[in-house]
C-alpha positions in Angstrom: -18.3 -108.2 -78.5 -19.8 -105.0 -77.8 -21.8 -106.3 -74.8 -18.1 -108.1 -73.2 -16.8 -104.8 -73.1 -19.2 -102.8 -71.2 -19.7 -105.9 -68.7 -15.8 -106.1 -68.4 -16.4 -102.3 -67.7 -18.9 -102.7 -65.0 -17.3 -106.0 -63.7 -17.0 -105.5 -60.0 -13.2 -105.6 -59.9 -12.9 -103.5 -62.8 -15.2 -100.6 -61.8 -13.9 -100.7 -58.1 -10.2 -100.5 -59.1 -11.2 -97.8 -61.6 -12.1 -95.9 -59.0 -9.3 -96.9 -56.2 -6.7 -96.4 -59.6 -8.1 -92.6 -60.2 -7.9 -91.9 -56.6 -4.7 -93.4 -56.3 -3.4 -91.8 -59.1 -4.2 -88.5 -58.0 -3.1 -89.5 -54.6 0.6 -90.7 -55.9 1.2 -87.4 -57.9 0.7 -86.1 -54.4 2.9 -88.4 -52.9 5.8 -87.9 -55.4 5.0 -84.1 -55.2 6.1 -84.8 -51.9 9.1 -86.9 -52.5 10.3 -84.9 -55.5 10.2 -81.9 -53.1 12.1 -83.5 -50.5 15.0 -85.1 -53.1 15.4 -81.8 -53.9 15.4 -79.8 -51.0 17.2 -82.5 -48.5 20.7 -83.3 -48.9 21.5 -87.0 -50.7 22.5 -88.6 -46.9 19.1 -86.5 -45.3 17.0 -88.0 -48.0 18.5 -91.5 -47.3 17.5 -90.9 -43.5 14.1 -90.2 -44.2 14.1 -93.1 -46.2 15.4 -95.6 -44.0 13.0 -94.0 -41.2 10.2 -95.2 -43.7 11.1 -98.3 -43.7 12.0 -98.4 -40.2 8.4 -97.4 -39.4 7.4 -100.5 -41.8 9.1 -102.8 -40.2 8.2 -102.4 -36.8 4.5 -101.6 -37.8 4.0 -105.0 -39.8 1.7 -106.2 -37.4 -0.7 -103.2 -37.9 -0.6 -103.5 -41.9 -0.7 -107.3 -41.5 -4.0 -107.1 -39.4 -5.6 -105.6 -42.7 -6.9 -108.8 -44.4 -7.9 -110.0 -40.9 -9.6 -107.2 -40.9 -10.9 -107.0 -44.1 -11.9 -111.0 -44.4 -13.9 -111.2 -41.2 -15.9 -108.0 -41.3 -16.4 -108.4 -45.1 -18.1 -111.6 -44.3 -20.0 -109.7 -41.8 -20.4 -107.4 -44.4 -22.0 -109.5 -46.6 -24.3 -111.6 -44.0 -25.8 -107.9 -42.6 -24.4 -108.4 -39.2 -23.8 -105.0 -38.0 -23.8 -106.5 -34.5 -20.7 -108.3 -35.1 -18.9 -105.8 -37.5 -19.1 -103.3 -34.2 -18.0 -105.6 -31.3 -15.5 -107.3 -33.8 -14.0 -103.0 -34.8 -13.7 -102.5 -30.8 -12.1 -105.4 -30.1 -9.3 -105.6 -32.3 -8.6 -101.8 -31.3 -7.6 -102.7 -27.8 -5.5 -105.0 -29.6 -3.8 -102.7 -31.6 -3.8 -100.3 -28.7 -1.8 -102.7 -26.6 0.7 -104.1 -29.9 1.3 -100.1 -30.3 1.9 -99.2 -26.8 4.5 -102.1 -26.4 6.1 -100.9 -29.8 6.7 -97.2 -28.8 8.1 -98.6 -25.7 10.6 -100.4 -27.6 12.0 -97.4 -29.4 12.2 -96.0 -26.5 13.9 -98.6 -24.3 16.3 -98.6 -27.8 16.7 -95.6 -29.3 20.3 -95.3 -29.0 20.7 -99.1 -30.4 18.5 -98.5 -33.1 20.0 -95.2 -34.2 23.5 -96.6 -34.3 22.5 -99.7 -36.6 20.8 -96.9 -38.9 23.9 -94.7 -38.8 21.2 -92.0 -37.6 22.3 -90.0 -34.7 19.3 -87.9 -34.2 17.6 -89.4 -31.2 14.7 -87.6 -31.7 13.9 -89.1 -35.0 13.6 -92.4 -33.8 11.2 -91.4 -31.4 9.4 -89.2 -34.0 9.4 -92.8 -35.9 8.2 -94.6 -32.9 5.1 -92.6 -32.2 4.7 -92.9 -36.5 4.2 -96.6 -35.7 1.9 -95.9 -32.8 -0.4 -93.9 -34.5 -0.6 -96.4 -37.2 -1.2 -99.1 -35.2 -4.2 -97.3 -33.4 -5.7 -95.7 -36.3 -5.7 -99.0 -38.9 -8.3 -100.7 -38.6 -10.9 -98.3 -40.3 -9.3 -98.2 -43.6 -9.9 -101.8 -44.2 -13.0 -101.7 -43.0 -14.2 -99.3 -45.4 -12.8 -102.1 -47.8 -15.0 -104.6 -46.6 -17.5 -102.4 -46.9 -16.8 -101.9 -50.4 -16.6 -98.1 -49.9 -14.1 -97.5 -52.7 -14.8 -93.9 -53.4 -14.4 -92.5 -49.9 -11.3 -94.8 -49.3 -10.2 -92.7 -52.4 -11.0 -89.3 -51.1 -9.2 -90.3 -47.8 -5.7 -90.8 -49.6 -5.9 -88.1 -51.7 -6.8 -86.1 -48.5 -4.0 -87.0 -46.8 -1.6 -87.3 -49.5 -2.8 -83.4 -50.2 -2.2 -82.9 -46.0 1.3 -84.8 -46.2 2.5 -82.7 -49.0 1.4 -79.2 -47.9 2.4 -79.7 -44.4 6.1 -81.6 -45.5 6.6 -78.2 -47.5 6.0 -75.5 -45.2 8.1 -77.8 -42.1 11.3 -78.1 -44.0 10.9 -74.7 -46.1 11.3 -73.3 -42.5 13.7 -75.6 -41.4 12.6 -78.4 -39.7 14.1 -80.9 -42.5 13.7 -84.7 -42.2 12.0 -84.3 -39.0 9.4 -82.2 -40.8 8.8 -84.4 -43.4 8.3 -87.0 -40.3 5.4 -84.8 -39.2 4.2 -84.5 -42.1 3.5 -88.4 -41.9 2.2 -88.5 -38.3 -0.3 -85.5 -39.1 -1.3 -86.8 -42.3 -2.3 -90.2 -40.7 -4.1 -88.9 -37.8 -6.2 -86.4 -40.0 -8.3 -88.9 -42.4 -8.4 -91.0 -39.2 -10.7 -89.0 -38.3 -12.8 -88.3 -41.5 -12.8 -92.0 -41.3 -15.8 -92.2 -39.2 -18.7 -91.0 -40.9 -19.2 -93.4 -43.4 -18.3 -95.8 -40.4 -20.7 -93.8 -37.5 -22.8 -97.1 -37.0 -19.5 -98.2 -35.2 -19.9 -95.0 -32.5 -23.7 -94.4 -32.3 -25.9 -97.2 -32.3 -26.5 -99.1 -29.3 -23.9 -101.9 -28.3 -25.1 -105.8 -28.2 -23.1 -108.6 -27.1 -22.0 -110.4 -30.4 -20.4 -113.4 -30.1 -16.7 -113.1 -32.1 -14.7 -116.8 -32.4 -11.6 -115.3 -31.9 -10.0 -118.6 -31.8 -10.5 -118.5 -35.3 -9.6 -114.9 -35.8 -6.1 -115.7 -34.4 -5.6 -119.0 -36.6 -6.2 -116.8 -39.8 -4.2 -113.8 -38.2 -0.8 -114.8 -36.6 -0.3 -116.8 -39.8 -1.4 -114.0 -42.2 0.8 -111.2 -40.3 3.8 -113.8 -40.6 2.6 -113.8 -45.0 2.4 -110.0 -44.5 5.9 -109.5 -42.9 7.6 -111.7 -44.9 6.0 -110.0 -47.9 6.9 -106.4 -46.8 10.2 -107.4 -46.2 11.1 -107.5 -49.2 11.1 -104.1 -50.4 11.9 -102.9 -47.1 15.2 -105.2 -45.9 17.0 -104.2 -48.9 17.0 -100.5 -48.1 17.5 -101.1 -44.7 20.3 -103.1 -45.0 21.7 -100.5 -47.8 21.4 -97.9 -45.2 23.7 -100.4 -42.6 26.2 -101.3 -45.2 26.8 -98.6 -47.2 27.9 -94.9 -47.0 25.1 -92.1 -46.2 25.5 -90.7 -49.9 25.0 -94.5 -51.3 22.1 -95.2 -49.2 20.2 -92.0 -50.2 21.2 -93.1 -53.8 19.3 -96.6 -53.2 16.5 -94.6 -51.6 15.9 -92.8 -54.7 16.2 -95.6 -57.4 13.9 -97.4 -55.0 11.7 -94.0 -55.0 11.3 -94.6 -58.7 10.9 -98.2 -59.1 8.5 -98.2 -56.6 5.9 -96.4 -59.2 5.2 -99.9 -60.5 3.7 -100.8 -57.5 1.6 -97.9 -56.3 0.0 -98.4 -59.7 -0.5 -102.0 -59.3 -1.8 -101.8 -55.8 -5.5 -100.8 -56.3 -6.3 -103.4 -57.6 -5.1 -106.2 -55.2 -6.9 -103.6 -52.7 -10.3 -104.5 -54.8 -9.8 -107.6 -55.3 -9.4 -108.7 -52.0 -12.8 -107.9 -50.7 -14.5 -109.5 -53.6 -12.8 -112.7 -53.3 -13.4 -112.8 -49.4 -17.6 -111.9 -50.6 -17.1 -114.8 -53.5 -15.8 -117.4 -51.0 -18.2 -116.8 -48.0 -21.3 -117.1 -50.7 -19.4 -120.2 -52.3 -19.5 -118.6 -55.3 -16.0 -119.2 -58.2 -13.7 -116.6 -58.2 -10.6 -117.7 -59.6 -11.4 -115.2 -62.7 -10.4 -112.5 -60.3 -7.0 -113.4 -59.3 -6.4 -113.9 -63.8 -7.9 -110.7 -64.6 -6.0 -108.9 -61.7 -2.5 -110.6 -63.1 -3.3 -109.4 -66.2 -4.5 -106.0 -65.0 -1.1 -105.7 -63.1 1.0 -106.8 -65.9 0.6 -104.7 -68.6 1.6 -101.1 -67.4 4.1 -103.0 -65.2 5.9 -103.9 -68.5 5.4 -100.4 -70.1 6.7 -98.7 -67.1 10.3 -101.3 -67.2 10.8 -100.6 -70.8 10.6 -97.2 -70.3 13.1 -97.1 -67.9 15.5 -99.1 -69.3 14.9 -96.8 -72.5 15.2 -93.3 -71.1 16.9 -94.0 -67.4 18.2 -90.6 -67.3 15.1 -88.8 -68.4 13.4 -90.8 -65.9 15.6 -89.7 -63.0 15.7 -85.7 -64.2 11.9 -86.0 -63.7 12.5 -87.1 -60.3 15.8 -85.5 -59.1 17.5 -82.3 -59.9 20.8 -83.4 -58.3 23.4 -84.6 -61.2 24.8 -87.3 -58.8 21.6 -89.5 -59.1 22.4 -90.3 -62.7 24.9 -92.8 -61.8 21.7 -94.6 -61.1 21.2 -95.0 -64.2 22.1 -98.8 -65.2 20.4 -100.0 -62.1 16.6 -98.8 -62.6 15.4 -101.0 -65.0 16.5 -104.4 -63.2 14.9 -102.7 -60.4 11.6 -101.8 -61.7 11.8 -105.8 -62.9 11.9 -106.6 -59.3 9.1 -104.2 -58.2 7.2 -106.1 -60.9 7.7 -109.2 -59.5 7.2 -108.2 -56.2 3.5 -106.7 -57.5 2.7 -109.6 -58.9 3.6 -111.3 -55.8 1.6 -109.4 -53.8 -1.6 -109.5 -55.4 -1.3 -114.0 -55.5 -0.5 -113.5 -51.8 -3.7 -111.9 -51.3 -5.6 -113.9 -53.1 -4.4 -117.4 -51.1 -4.7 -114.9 -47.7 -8.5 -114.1 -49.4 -9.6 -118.0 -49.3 -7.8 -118.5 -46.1 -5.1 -120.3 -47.0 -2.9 -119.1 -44.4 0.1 -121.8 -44.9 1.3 -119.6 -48.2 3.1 -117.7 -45.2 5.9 -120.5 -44.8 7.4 -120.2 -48.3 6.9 -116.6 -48.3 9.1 -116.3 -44.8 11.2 -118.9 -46.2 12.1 -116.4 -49.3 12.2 -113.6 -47.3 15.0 -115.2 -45.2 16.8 -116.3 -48.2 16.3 -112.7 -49.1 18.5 -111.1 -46.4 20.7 -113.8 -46.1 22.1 -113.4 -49.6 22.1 -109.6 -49.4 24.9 -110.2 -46.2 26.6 -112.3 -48.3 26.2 -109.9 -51.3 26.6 -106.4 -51.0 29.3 -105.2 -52.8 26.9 -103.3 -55.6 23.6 -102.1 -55.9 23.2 -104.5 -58.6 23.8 -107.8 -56.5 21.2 -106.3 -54.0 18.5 -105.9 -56.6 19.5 -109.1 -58.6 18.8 -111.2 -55.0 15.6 -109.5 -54.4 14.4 -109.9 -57.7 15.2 -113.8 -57.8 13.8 -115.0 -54.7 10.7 -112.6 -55.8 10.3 -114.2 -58.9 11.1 -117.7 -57.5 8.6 -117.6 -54.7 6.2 -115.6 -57.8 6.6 -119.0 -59.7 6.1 -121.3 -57.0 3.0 -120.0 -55.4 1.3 -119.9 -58.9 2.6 -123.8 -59.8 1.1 -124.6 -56.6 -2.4 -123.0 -58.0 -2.1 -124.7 -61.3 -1.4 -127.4 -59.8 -4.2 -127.9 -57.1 -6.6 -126.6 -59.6 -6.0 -128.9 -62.3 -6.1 -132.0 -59.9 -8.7 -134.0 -58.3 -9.5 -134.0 -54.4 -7.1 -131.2 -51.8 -3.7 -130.9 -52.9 -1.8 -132.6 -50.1 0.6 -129.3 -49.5 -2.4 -126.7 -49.1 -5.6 -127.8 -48.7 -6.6 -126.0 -51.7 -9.4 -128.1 -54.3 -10.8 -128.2 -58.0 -13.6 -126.1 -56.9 -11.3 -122.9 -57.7 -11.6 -123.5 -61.1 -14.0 -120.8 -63.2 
């Protein structure tokens, strides 16, 4: 029994999301440092602002954030066959990539500030364009983080975040202490991007320093695992982004920075939850290219996921206004009370989702991005139709979470308990542990 234990301890999975989790939870106290101090130091309607401008910067930077597993499935592979040759000429190839995606982007918000502004019931130009060049940056400065996954470089990927969750935080506080407000929290973000960017490269200086070769990259491939994986990505990240954009369209500026914070704290679910799809990922790309099983990884991250998920919902339905003192030193967020519970449910669901999303991405099984658009249509649809509470907009996003949830794991089940491909998605017994 003994011996289990310490080799669950020092399973790969386990011992590289221990180390992601302790960075990330040092990282997170950071990041609500930084939120607590702007709930309480922005108005209710300037804290929804900054919130909608969030998710406007992840909505129009999906394809940067979808790139990720791209990135991290082909150069992991590289990774793991030693072919530095084609890590490097794959790194500075995708970046003019990303170069162009961003450039076209930040000439969007541009071309359409005023239109975007008036949908977002934002009347500060100069926030959308402080959001615009946000997504710019991102989209020019993503593609190391992931390849520091691939390279199974957990431990700096952790110092990075809590760097710039440190740079975020000090910089946001000293921008709207001397007045700069939302737009100093945006800042905040660009710097705080930009800065471990940088410190990015010297675990990565093989990419700048040794000699270029021609290495031959079958991009024909790389784009039939990365449109459809950027559609998966989207259509994930929509859902916990459309909902508080939409809230922000639909309802007054005090509501919408009402939803902002109840999503604030639901959203602690998930930033716990998320190293470990993070290490996972990687060692399921590894496990596949070496034809190795590695269905155990995709059960023992559920399960890792699971339990402080469920710890975390109790507690808020127990003590929901304990919970939002913690968070919020404004009386008026107490009436969001009765809502934070079903909505740390959802953020659950949506967790769980993630991490089986990864997984199907991680064995290239691309076609899991037509039921996930599928929901994430439903998704918005419904919330048109429904908006009259915050409770219909949480109960929509929940169920087609927890529907899409079901259905992608049947569809495992399924293929892995039956003889030959499954006719659906390709997928064979040989997933089975």
């Amino acid at each position: 029994m003994k011996e289990k234990v310490l080799a669950l301890i020092k399973h790969p999975l386990i011992k590289g999301s221990t180390v992601i989790l302790i960075g990330s939870f040092f990282g997170n106290v950071l990041n609500f440092l930084f939120n607590l101090f702007m709930s309480r130091n922005l108005s209710i309607s300037e804290y929804g602002i900054l919130a909608s401008l969030i998710s406007l910067i992840s909505l129009f930077g999906f394809p940067a954030g979808a790139i990720v597993p791209t990135i991290v499935n082909f150069a992991a592979i590289y990774f793991a066959k030693g072919e530095l040759d084609n890590v490097r000429s794959f790194y500075f190839k995708i970046n003019k990539l990303l170069f162009a995606m961003g450039t076209i982007t930040l000439i969007v918000f541009i071309l359409f500030v005023n239109q975007i502004g008036d949908f977002f019931n934002i009347h500060n130009n100069f926030l959308i364009l402080l959001a615009g060049i946000n997504v710019f940056v991102g989209f020019i400065t993503v593609a190391n983080m992931p390849l520091l996954q691939a390279k199974l470089s957990f431990k700096f990927i952790t110092i990075l975040n809590i760097f710039g969750s440190l740079i975020k935080l000090i910089l946001g506080v000293v921008l709207v202490f001397i007045g700069f407000a939302v737009g100093g929290a945006m800042w905040a973000y660009l710097v705080s991007t930009l800065l471990p960017y940088m410190l990015s490269f010297i675990p990565l200086r093989f990419l700048l320093f040794a000699k270029k070769k021609s290495s031959k990259i079958e991009f024909k491939k790389l784009f039939s695992y990365g449109f459809p994986t950027s559609l998966a990505l989207f259509g994930l990240s929509s859902f916990i982004t459309n909902d508080i954009i939409l809230v922000k369209h639909f309802f007054t500026p005090i509501n919408a920075g009402m939803y902002a914070g109840l999503s604030l704290i639901g959203r602690v679910i998930y930033f716990i939850s998320a190293p470990i799809g993070t290490v996972m990922f990687p060692l399921v790309v590894q496990k596949h290219a070496k034809r190795e099983k590695y269905l155990n990884l995709l059960i023992l991250s559920l399960s890792t996921i699971l339990l402080p998920s469920l710890i975390f919902v109790i507690s808020y339905f127990l003590f929901p206004d304990l919970i939002i003192r913690i968070f919020f030193k404004r009386d008026e967020y107490l009436a969001i009370a009765p809502f934070i519970g079903f909505f740390g449910i959802f953020i659950a669901i949506f967790s769980l989702l993630t991490v089986t999303t990864n997984f199907y991405l991680s064995i290239k099984k691309t076609n899991v991005f037509v039921p996930i658009i599928i929901g994430a249509i439903i998704q918005v649809l419904l919330i048109f139709l429904y908006h009259n509470s915050f409770f219909q907009i949480i109960f929509v996003s929940g169920l087609t979470s927890f529907l899409l949830l079901i259905f992608l794991l049947l569809n495992l089940f399924i293929s892995n308990n039956k003889q030959g491909k499954n006719k659906f998605w390709g997928l064979n017994s040989s997933l089975i542990v």
